[in-house]
C-alpha positions, 0 to 999 in steps of 0.5 A, a space after each residue: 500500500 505505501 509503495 502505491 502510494 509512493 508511485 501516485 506521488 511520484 506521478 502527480 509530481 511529474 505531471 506537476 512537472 510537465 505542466 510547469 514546463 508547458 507553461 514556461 514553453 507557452 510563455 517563451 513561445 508567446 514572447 519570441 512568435 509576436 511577430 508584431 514588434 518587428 514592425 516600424 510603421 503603423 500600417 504594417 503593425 495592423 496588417 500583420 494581424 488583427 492582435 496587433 496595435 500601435 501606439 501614436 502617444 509622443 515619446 514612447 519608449 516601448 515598441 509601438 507595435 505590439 500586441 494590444 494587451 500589451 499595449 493597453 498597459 503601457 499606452 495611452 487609451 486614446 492613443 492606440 490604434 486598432 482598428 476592427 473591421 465592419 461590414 455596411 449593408 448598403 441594398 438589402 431587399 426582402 426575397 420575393 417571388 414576383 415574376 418578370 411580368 411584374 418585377 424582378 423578382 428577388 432570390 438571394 438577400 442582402 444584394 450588396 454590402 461594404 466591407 472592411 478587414 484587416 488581414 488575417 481577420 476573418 470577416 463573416 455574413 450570413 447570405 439568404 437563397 430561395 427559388 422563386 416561384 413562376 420564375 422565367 424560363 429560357 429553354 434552347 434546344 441545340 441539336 445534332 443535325 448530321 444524318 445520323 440524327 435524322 429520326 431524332 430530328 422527326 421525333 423531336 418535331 412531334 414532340 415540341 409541343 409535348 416539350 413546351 406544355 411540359 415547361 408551362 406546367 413550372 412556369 407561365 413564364 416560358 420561351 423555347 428556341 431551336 438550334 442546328 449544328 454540323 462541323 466545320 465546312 473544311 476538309 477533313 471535316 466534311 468531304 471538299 468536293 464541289 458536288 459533296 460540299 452542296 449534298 453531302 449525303 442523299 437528300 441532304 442540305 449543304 453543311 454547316 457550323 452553326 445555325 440558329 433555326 429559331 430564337 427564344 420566343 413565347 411562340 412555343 408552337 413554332 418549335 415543332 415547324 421549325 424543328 421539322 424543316 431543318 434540313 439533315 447535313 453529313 460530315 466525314 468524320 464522326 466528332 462534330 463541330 457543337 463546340 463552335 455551336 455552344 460557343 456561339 449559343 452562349 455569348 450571342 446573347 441578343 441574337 438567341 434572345 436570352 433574358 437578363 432574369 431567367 433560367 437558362 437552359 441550353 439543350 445539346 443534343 447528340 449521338 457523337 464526340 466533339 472537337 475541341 480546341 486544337 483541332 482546327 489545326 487538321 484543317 489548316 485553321 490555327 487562329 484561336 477561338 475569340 470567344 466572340 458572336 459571329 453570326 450573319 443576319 440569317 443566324 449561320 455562323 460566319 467564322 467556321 473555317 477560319 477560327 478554331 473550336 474552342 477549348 474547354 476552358 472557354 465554355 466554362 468561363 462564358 457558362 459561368 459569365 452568362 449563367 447558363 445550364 448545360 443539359 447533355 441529352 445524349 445517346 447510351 454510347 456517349 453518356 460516359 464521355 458527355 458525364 466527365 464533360 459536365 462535371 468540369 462545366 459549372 452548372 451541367 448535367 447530363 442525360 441518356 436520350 433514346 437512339 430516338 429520342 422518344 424519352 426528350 420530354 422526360 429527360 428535359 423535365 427529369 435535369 431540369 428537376 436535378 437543377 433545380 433541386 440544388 443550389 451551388 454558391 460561389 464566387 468570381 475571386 480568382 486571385 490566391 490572395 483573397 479567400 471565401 469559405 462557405 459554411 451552411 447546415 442546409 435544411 438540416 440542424 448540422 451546419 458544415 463546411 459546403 457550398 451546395 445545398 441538395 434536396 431543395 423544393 421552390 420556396 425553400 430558404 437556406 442560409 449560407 454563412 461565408 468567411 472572407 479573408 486575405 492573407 497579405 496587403 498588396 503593394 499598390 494602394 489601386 488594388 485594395 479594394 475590390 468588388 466581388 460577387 457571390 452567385 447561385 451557379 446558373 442564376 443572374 441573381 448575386 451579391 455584390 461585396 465591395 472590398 477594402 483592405 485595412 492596409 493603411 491607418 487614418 494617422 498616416 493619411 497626407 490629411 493626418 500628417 504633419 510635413 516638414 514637422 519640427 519633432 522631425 530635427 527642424 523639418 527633415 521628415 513627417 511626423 505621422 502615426 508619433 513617428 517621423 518618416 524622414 526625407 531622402 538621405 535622412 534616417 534616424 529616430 527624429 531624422 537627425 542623421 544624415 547619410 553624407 556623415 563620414 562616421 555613420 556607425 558611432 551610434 549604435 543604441 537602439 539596434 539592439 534586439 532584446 538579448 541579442 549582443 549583435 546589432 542588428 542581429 548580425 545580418 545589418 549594419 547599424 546607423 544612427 540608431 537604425 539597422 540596414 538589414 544586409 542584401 542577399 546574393 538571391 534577388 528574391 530572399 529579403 531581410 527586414 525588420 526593425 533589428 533585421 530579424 526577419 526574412 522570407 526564406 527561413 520558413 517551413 520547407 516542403 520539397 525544398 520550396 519555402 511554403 511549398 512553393 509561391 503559388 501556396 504561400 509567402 513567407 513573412 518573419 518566419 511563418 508562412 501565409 498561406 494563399 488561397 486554397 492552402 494552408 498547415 504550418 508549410 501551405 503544403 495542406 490542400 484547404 479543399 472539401 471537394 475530395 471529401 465529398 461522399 456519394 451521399 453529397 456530404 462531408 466525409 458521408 457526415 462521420 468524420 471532417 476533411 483535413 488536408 484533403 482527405 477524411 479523417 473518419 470519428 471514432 468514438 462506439 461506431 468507428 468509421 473508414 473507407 476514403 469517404 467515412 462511408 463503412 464500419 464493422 456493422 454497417 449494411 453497405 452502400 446498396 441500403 444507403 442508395 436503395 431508395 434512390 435505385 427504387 424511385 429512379 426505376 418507378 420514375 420510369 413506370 410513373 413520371 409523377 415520382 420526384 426523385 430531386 432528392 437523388 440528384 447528388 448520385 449519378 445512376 447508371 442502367 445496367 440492364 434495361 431488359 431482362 434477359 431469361 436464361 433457357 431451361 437446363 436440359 437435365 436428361 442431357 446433362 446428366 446423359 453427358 457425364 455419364 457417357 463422358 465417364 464411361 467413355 474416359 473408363 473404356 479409353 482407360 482400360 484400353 490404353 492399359 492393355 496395350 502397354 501390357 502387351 508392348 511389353 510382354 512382347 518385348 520380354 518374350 523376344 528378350 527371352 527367345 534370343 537368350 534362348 537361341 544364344 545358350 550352349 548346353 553339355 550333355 550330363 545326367 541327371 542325378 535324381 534319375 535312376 535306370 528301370 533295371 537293377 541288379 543285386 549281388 548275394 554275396 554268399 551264392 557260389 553259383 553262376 548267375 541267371 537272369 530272370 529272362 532265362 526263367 522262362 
């Protein structure tokens, strides 16, 4: 028992111990990571970070930048500078579901604000999202009309109207257009014969890259008429031209007729590939596409053959600039390829249309639903400086880092919470403010932000400033911030040094850091009281500070890269600061919840949470695993999770009444359309088989047995008869014989001997 209690003892004073060595760490860690004593201006101290502050009071001996608790202490309240950021609500509408017809009507709130921050200080708002009810709809439907496409065509035209009544039942506030496209009118493209390039095929119209048929219009009966008479074209090779048609569908915005306040759906239909940039050069055609409108006043596109296709980076960025939805209606054998296009365009989904296209109406309604069931908030910010995080707990009570919203009905509301932040001020004082926006992908609606970046404090302002001041040795500077900020060839605590001096390193006091017995931590030369930080051999590595104490190459390395390279972070006083989409103590953690986004839509399949870029699964009664969080010991699977979706997905197609948004997260591929039944087995012949089989494998068995048997006693005989011929025998008796005849003497006859022979 006391040796129990000696050991308790011993262990409670280790962790007395411990704890006290903890805390001395924090302490010295506190001390020597404030980075806001290496700053010697007032705009940089605030820039730093949002724990530092200045002090403007006149004489002061301690640092003026440093942290604001430290300050409160040793400055004047009055006298302290530390500005927090705000936010200003400048348009804030309620949401409303009028319709064009009589306002536009309002589907994210606020509409815009004013916000100022500091770096590294994290701002926050809330932003409000809801579908408006009746909202217009712009539909237009760009198809395929190379040969092969011909039944399509005739089954499109009968089902326009069917098509146009369908869209009136979600809105009354319609408009349908028509599309044609077939490829480039250059070989290889198409066959450059004279006669070819006039009738392709049999029956066929010239071709061409692009023709708008019939722009949007209310006129939806006129579909049906236009659809019928456009005339079916052939090409040579089977990629077509659609990208130069999307292009073109897109940004000519007046000669389509797209509406500032609508939902715009662009339909591309297909049966094969598609060629894109680069491949203009097959044809002889180098110049790059210019993302432009060039359409004659018969709507044919006029530049063909003489600009490139264009690439898939530039219908991305004209998807998102117009707000534009992409729906892929396209046939089995293409579903794959058209899948993986969709996903890299903001905004785009994809459908199986029938070699047909019988079900057109049904998968129009069917993405339409899958758009319309979610919502995507995102941004124009393409700089690495600026960053926004999006935080939403959907219609759930469990609020997580994302940016969609799934499972939406019209006239629902959600709320998305968005962090903004910047890492470091720019240099030019042009580019501290900004104006961004934060959009539903695939609606005009948005939030304008008008950035300011708190790079500058108010003292240090032309307006705030005292030039020529006499605290700055009789004018030889400006006195802003309690400082003075001296003129050309003067340095010094009030400017009294001058550069022409012949002994300018008599004074040293005040280049001294802390403890240090180095001035200017050994990497500077002292004047006047003030360091002049050494110049390094690399034109990029910097050392600065006010005792030289800082540079940019010392931080964390990764591959050999400080912060793993400039385009994951900078390095600042020997910490990294991470660029957008980065962070980890060397920028070398990917700050991205896009790879861990489960097949369920959520984060990490909502048991565990994304670092790095990859799920880090809970652990607790239930541990999780699997890359998305998705598995455990005693979970039925993924075919109990996604069972409901399969089901609704399959009544769907018996009953079209059946909404299925809920599964618009999960891509569904149809295996088996129709079943197949195997043949009854043939048993008598089975069985009848095998036992011939066995019987037959006995029979060659047995005769393959015998003869070796008789290969080789034939063998053994010929041995034998050679042995046989080659012996040589002596004639000898044997000597078991015994003759017929024996004779017996008596030894006691005296008489002569007669023979039995003579007895008779």
């Amino acid at each position: 028992m006391k040796t129990m209690n000696k050991v308790r003892k011993e262990i409670q004073s280790s962790k007395n111990v411990i704890t006290l060595i903890f805390i001395i760490h924090m302490i010295f860690e506190g001390v020597t990571s404030n980075k806001c004593l290496s700053k010697e201006r007032c705009g940089q101290c605030i820039a730093e970070s949002d724990l530092c502050a200045w002090c403007t009071q006149e004489n002061f001996g301690s640092p003026r930048c440093d942290l604001l608790t430290n300050l409160k202490k040793t400055c004047k309240e009055s006298a302290i500078v530390a500005p927090t950021g705000s936010l200003k609500l400048i348009q804030d509408m309620s949401l409303s579901d009028k319709g064009a017809k009589e306002g536009e009507a309002i589907q994210i709130k606020p509409q815009e604000l004013r916000i100022r921050v500091r770096p590294n200080s994290v701002q926050k708002l809330k932003v409000e999202f809801r579908l408006a009810v009746d909202y217009p709809i712009d539909l237009y439907y760009l198809m395929d009309l190379s040969n092969s496409m011909a039944d399509d065509k005739a089954k499109l035209a009968k089902l326009g109207n069917k098509l146009a009544d369908e869209m009136k039942n979600i809105t009354t506030n319609f408009r349908l257009g028509f599309g044609s496209f077939v490829d480039k009118t250059v070989a290889p493209y198409v066959n450059s014969h004279p006669d070819k390039l006039k009738e392709p095929c049999p029956r066929c119209a010239a071709p061409y890259g692009f023709h708008n048929n019939m722009p949007l219009s209310e006129k939806t009966r006129e579909f049906a008429r236009k659809v019928e008479n456009a005339p079916v074209s052939g090409n040579l090779d089977a990629p077509e031209g659609g990208f130069d048609a999307l292009m073109q569908a897109i940004v000519c915005k007046e000669e389509i007729g797209w509406r500032n306040t609508s939902r715009k759906l662009l339909v591309f239909s297909t049966d094969n590939a598609f060629h894109y940039a680069g491949d203009g050069k097959l044809g002889g055609i180098i110049a790059p596409n210019d993302e432009r409108c060039h359409l004659d006043n018969k709507g044919y596109y006029t530049m063909s053959s003489e600009l490139d296709y264009p690439s898939l980076s530039q219908i991305n960025k004209q998807i998102r600039d117009h707000k534009i939805n992409m729906i892929f209606a396209v046939t089995r054998d293409q579903v794959a390829l058209y899948d993986m296009l969709s996903k890299r365009l903001a905004g785009s989904s994809t459908g199986k249309l029938e070699s047909d296209s019988s079900n057109v109406v049904d998968l129009v309604r069917q993405q339409y639903d899958k758009i319309t069931s979610a919502v995507e908030m995102t941004d124009d910010v393409d700089e690495t400086n600026i960053r926004l995080s999006y935080y939403s707990s959907c219609l759930g009570d469990k609020k997580e880092q994302t940016n969609v919203c799934r499972g939406l009905k019209v006239g629902q509301k959600v709320t998305f919470e968005v962090n903004l932040e910047y890492a470091f001020c720019p240099q030019e004082a042009s580019e501290r403010k900004r104006t961004l926006h934060i959009f539903p992908v695939g609606l005009h609606d948005h939030l304008t932000i008008h950035l300011e970046m708190m790079c500058e404090c108010n003292c240090e302002k032309p307006e705030n400033a005292e030039a020529s001041s006499p605290k700055c040795s009789e004018g030889n500077g400006t006195f802003e911030c309690g400082i003075c900020n001296c003129n050309s060839r003067r340095y010094g605590k009030e400017c009294e040094c001058d550069a022409s001096d012949t002994d300018p390193f008599l004074e040293v006091k005040g280049c001294f850091n802390g403890d240090d017995s180095r001035p200017c931590s050994g990497v500077g030369k002292c004047r006047c009281g003030r360091c002049y930080c050494d110049q390094r051999q690399h034109p990029d590595e910097k050392i600065y500070g006010k005792y030289c104490e800082c540079n940019n190459y010392s931080c964390d390395k990764k591959d050999g890269k400080v912060c793993s390279g400039p385009d994951h972070g900078v390095c600042d006083c020997g910490n990294c600061k991470c660029l957008t989409g980065w962070k980890g103590e060397d920028c070398s953690c990917r700050d991205s919840i896009e790879s861990c986004m489960g097949p369920n839509g959520q984060i990490c399949s909502g048991n565990g949470y994304c670092d790095c870029g990859a799920c880090v699964c809970n652990s607790g009664e239930q541990e999780y695993f699997g890359t998305f969080c998705h598995d455990c010991a005693t979970c039925p699977g993924m075919c109990n999770d996604l069972r409901d979706c399969v089901e609704c997905f399959i009544t769907y197609q018996k009953d079209t009444t059946r909404n299925c948004s809920t599964c618009s997260s999960l891509t569904i591929w149809p295996i088996e359309k129709i079943e197949e039944c195997p043949e009854p087995v043939d048993v008598i012949a089975i069985v009848s088989g095998v036992s011939g089989g066995v019987v037959a494998t006995g029979l060659f068995l047995l005769m393959l047995w015998k003869l070796l048997t008789v290969i080789h006693d034939r063998r053994e005989w010929a041995k034998f008869e050679k042995e046989r011929l080659m012996a040589k025998w002596n004639q000898g008796q044997n000597p078991l014989y015994k003759e017929v005849e024996t004779t017996y003497q008596n030894p006691a006859y005296g008489g002569t001997t007669r023979s039995f022979e003579n007895m008779e």
